[in-house]
DSSP file (Angstrom, degrees, kcal/mol; ACC not computed):
  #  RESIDUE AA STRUCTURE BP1 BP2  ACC     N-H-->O    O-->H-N    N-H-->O    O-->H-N    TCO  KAPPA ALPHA  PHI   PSI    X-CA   Y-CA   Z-CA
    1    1 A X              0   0    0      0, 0.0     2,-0.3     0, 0.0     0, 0.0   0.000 360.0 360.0 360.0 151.9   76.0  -95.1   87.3
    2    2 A X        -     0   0    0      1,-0.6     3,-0.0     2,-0.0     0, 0.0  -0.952 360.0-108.5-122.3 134.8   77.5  -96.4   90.7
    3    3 A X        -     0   0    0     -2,-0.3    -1,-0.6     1,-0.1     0, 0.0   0.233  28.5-114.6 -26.7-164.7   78.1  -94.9   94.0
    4    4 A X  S  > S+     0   0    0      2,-0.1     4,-1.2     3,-0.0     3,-0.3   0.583 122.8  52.1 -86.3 -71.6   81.9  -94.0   95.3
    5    5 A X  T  4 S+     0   0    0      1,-0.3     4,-0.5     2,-0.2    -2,-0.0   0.754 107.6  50.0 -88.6 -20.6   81.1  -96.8   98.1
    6    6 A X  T >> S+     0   0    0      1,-0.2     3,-1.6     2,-0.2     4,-1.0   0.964 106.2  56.7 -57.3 -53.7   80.0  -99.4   95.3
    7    7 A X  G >4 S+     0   0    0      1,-0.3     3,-1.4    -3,-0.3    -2,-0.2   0.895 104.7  55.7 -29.0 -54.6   83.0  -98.8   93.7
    8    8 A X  G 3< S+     0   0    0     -4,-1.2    -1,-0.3     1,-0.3    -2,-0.2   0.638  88.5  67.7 -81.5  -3.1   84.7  -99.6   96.7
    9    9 A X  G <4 S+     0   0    0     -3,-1.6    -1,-0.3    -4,-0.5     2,-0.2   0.826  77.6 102.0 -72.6 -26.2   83.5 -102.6   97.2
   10   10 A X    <<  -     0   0    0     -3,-1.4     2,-1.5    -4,-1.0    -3,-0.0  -0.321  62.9-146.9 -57.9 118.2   85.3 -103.8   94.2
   11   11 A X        +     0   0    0     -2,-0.2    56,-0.3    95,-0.0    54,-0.1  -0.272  21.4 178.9 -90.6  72.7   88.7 -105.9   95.0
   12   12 A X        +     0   0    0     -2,-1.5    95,-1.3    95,-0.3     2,-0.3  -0.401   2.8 169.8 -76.7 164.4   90.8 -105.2   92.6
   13   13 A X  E     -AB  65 106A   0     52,-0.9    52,-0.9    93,-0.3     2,-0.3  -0.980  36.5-109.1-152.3 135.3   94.5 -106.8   92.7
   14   14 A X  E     -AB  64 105A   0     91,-2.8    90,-0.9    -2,-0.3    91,-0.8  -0.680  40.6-178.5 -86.4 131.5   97.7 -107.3   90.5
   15   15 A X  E     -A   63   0A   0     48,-2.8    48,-3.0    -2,-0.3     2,-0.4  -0.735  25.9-131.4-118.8 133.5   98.0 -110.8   89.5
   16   16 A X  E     -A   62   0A   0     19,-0.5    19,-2.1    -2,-0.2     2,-0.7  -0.963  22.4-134.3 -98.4 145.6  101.0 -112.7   87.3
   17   17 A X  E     +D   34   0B   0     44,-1.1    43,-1.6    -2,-0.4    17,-0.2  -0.627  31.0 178.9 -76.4 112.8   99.3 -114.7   84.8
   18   18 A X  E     +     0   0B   0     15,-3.3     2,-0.3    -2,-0.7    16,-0.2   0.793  66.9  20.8-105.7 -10.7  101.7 -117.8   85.6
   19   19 A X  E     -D   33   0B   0     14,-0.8    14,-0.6    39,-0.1     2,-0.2  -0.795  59.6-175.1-133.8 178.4   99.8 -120.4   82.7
   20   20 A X        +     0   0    0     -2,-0.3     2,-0.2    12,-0.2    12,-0.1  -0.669  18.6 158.1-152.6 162.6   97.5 -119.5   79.7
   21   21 A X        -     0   0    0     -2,-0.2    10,-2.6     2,-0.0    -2,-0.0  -0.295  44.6-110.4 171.8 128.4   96.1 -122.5   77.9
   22   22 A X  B     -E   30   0C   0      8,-0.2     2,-0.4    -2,-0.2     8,-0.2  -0.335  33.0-114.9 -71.1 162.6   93.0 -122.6   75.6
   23   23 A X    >   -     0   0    0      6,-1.2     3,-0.9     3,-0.4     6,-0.2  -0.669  44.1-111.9 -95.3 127.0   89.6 -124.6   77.3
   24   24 A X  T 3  S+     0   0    0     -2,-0.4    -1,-0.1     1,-0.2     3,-0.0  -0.526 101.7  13.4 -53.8 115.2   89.2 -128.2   74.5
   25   25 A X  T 3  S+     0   0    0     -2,-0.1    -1,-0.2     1,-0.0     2,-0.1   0.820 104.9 103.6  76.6  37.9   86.0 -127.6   72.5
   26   26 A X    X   -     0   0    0     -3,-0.9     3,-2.4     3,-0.1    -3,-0.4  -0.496  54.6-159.4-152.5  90.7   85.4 -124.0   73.5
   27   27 A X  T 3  S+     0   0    0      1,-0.3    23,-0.2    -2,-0.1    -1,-0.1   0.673  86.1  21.8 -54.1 -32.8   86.3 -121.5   70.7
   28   28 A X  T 3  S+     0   0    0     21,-0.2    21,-1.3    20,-0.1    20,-0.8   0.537  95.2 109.7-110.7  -1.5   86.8 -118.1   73.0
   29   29 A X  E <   + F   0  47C   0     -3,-2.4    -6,-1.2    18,-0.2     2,-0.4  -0.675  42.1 179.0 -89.2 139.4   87.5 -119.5   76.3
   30   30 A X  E     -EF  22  46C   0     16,-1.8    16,-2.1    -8,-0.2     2,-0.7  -0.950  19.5-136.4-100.7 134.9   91.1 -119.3   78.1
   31   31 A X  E     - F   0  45C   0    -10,-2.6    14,-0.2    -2,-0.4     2,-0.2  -0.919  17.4-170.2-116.5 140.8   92.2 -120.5   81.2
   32   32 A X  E     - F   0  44C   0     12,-2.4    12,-0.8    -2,-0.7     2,-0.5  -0.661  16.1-165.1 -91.1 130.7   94.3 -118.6   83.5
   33   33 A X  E     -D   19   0B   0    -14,-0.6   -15,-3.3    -2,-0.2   -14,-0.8  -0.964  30.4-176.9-103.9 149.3   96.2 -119.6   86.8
   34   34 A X  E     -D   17   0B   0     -2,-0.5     2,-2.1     8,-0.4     8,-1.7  -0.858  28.4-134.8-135.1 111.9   97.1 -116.4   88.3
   35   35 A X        +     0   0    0    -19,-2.1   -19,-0.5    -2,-0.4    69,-0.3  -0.408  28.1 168.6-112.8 117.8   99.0 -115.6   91.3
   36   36 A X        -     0   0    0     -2,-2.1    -1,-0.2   -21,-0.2     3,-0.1   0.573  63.0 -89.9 -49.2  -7.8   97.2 -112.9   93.3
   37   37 A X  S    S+     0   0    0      1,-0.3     2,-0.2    66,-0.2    -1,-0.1   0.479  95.3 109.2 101.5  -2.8   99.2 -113.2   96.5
   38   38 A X  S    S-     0   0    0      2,-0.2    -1,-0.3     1,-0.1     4,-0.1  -0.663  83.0 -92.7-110.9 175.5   97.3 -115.5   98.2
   39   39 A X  S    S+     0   0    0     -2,-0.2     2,-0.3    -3,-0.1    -1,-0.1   0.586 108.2  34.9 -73.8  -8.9   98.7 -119.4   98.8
   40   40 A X  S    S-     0   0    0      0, 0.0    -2,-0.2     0, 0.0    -4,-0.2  -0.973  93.0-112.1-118.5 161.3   97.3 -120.9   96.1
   41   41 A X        -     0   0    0     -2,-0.3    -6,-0.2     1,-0.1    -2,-0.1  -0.213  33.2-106.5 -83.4 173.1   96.9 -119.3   92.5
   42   42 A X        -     0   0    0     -8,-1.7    -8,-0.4    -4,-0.1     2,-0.2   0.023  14.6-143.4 -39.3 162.7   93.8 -118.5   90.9
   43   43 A X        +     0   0    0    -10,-0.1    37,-3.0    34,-0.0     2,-0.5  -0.748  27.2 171.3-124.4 135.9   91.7 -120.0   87.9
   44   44 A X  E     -F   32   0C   0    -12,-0.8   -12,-2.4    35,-0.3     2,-0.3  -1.000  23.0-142.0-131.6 133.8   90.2 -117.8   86.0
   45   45 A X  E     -F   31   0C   0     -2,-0.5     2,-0.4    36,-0.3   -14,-0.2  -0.823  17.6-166.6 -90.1 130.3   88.3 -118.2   82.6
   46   46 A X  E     -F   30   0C   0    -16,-2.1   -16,-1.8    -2,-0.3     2,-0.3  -0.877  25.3-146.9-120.8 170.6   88.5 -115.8   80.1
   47   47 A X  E    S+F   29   0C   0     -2,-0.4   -18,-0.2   -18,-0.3   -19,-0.1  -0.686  76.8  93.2-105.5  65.1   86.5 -115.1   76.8
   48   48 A X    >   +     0   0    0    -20,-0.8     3,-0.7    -2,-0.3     4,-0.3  -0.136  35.9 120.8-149.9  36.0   89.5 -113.8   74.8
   49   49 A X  G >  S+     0   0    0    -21,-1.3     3,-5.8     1,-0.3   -21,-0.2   0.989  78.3  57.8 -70.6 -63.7   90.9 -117.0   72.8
   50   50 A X  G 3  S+     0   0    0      1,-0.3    -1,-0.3   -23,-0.2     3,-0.1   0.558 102.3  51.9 -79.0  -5.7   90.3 -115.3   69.7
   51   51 A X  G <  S+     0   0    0     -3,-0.7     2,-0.5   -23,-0.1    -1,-0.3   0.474 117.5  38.2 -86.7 -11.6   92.5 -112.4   70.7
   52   52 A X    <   +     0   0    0     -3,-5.8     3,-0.1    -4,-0.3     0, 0.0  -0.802  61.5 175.1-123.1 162.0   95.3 -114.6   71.6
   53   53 A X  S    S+     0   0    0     -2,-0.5     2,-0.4    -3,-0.1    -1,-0.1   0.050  87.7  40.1-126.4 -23.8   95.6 -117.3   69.3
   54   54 A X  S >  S-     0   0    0      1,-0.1     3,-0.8    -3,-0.1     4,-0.3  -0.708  80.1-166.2-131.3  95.6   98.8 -118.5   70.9
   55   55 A X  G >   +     0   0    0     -2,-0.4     3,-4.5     1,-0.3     4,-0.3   0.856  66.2  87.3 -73.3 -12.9   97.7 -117.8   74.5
   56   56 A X  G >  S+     0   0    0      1,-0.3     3,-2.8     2,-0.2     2,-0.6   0.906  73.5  73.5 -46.0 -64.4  101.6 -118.2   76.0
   57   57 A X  G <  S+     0   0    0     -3,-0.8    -1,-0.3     1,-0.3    -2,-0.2   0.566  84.2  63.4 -35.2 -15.3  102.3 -114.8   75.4
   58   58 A X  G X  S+     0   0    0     -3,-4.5     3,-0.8    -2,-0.6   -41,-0.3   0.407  75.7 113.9 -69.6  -8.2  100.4 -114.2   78.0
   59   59 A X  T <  S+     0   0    0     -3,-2.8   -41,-0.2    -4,-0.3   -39,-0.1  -0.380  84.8  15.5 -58.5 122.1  102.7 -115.9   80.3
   60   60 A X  T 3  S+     0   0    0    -43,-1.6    -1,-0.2    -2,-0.2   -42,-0.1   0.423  86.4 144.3  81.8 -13.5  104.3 -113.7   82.8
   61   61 A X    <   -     0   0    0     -3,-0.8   -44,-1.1   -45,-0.1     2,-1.1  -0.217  42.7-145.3 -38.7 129.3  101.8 -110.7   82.1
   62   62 A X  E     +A   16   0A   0    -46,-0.2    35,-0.9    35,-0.1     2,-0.3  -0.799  36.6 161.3-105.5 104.4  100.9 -108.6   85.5
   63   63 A X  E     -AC  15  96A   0    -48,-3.0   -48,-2.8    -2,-1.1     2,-0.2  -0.852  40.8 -94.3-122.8 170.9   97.4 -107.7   84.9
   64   64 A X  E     -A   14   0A   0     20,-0.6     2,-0.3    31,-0.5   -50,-0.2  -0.563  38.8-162.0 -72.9 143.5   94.3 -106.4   87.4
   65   65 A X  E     -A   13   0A   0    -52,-0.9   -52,-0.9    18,-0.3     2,-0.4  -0.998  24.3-133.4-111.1 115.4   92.1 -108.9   88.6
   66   66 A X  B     +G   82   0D   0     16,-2.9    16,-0.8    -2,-0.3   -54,-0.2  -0.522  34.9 172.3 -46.1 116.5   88.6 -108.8   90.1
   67   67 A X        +     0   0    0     -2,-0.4    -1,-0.2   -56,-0.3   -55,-0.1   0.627  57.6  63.4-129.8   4.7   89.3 -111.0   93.0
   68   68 A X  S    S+     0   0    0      2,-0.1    -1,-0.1   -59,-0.0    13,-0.1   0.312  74.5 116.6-105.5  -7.4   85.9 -110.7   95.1
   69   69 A X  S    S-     0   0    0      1,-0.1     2,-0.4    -3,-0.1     3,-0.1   0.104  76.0 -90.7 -43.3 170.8   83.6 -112.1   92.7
   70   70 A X        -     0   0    0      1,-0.1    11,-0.2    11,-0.0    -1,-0.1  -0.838  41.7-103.6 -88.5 138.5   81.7 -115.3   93.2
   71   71 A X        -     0   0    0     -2,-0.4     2,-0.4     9,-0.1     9,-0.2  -0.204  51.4-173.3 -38.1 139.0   83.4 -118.7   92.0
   72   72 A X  E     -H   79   0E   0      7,-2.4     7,-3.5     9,-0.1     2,-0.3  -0.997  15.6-130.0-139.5 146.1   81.1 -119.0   88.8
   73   73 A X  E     -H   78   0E   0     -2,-0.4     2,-0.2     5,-0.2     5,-0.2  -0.908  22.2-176.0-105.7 136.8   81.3 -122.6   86.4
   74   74 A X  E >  S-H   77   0E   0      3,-1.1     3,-1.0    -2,-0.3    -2,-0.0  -0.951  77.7 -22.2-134.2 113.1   81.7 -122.4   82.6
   75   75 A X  T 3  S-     0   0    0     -2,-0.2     3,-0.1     1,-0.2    -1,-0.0   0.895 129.8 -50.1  56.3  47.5   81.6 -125.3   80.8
   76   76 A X  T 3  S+     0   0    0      1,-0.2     2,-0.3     3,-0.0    -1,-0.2   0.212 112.3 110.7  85.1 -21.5   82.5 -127.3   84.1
   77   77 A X  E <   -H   74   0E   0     -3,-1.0    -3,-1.1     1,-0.0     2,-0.3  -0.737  67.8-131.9-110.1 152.4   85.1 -125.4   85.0
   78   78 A X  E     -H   73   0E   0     -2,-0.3     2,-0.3    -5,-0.2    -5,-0.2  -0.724  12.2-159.3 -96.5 152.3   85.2 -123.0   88.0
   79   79 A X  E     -H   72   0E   0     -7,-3.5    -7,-2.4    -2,-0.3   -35,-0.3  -0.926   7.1-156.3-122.8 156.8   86.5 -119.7   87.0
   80   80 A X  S    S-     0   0    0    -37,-3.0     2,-0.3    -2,-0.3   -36,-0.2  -0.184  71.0 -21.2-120.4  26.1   88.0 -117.8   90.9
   81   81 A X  S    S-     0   0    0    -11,-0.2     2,-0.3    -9,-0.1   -36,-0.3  -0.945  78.4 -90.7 149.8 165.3   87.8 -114.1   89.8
   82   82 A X  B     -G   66   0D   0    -16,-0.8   -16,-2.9    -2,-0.3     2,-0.8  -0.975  28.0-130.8-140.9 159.2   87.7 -111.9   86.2
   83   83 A X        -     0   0    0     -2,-0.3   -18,-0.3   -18,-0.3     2,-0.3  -0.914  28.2-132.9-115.3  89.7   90.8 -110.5   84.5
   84   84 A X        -     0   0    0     -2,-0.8   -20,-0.6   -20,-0.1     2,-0.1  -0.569  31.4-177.6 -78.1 125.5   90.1 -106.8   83.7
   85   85 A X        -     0   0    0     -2,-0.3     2,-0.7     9,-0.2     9,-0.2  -0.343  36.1-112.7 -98.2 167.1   91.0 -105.3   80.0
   86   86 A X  E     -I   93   0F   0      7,-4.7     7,-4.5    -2,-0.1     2,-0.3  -0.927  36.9-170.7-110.5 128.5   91.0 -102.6   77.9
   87   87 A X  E     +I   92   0F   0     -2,-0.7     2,-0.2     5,-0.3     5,-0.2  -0.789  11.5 163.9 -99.9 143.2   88.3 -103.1   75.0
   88   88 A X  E >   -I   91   0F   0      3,-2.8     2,-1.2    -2,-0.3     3,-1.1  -0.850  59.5 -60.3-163.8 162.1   88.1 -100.7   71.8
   89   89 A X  T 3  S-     0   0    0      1,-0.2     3,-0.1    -2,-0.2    -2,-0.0  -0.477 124.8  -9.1 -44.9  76.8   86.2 -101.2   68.5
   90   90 A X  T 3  S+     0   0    0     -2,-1.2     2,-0.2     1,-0.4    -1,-0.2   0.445 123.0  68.3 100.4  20.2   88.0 -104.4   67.2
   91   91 A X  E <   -I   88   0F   0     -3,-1.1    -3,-2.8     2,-0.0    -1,-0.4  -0.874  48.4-171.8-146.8 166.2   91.1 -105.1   69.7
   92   92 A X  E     +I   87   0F   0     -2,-0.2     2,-0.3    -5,-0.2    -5,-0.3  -0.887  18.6 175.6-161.1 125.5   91.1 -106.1   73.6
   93   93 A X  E     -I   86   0F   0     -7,-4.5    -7,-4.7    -2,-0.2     2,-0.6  -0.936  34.4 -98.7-143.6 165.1   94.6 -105.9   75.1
   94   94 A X        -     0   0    0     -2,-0.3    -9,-0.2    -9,-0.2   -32,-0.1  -0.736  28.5-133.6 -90.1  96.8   95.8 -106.5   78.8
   95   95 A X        -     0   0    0     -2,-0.6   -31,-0.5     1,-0.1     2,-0.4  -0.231  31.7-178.2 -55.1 118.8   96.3 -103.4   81.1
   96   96 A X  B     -C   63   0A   0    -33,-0.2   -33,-0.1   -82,-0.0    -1,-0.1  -0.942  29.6-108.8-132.1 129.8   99.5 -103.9   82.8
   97   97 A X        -     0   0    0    -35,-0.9   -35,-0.1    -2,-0.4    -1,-0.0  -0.149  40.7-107.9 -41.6 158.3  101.4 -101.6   85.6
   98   98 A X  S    S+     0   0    0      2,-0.0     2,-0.2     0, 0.0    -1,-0.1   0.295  97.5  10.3 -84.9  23.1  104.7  -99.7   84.2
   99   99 A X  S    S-     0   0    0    -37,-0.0     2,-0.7     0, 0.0   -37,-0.0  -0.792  98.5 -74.6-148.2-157.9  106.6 -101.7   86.0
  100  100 A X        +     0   0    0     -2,-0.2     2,-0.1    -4,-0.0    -2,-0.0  -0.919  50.3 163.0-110.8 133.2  106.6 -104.8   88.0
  101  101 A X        -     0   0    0     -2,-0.7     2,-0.5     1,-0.0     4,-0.0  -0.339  42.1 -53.7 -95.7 173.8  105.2 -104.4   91.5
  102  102 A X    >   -     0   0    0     -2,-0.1     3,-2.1     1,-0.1   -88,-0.2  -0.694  49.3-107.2 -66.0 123.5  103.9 -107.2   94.1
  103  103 A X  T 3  S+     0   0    0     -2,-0.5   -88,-0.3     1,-0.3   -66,-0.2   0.259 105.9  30.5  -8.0 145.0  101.8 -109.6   93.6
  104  104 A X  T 3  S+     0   0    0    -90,-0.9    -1,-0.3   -69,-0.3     2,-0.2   0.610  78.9 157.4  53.5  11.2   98.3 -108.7   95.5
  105  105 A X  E <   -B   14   0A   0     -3,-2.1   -91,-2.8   -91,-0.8     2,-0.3  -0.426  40.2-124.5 -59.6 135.8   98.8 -105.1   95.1
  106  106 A X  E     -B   13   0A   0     -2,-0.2     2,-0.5   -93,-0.2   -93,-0.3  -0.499  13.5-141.3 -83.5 145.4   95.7 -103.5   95.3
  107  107 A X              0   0    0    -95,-1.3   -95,-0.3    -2,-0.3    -1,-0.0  -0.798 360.0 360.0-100.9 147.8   94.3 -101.3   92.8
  108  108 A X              0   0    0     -2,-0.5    -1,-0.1   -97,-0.1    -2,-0.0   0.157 360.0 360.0-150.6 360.0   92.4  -98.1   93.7
């Protein structure tokens, strides 16, 4: 369990996934540019290759982002941030608003 005020420390924000393209020589890894709102986009790495097999569909998605993390490197690459899903017993799909909103909305 976590406070309320831990909780709040978390930034989440709606991001468009603007690229998708799987990492060379890394079977689950994606990389994302995403733009949060801020002047330049994101990179983010995800571990969900095997859920996308063709990761363009993902292209144009508005999903939550963790956006207060530390830069962290995975296999060389820096990933800016984590791309929060919903995960179930043999699926993982992208939580997206029911409409489109602005970039860098926060989520609460």
């Amino acid at each position: 369990m976590i406070t309320f005020d831990e909780f709040k420390k978390a930034e989440i924000k709606i991001g468009t996934i603007l690229s998708a393209e799987k990492v060379p020589e890394a079977d689950r890894l994606l990389k994302l540019m995403i733009n949060i709102g801020e002047e330049n986009p994101r990179q983010i790495l995800s571990g969900i290759a095997e859920y996308y097999p063709d990761p363009a569909v993902l292209v144009g998605k508005q999903v939550p982002v963790l956006a207060n993390l530390p830069p962290r490197t995975i296999r060389g690459i820096e990933s800016q941030g984590m791309v929060l899903y919903a995960v179930g017993e043999g699926f993982l799909t992208t939580v997206e608003p029911s409409r489109e909103i602005p970039v860098g909305t926060n989520v609460q």
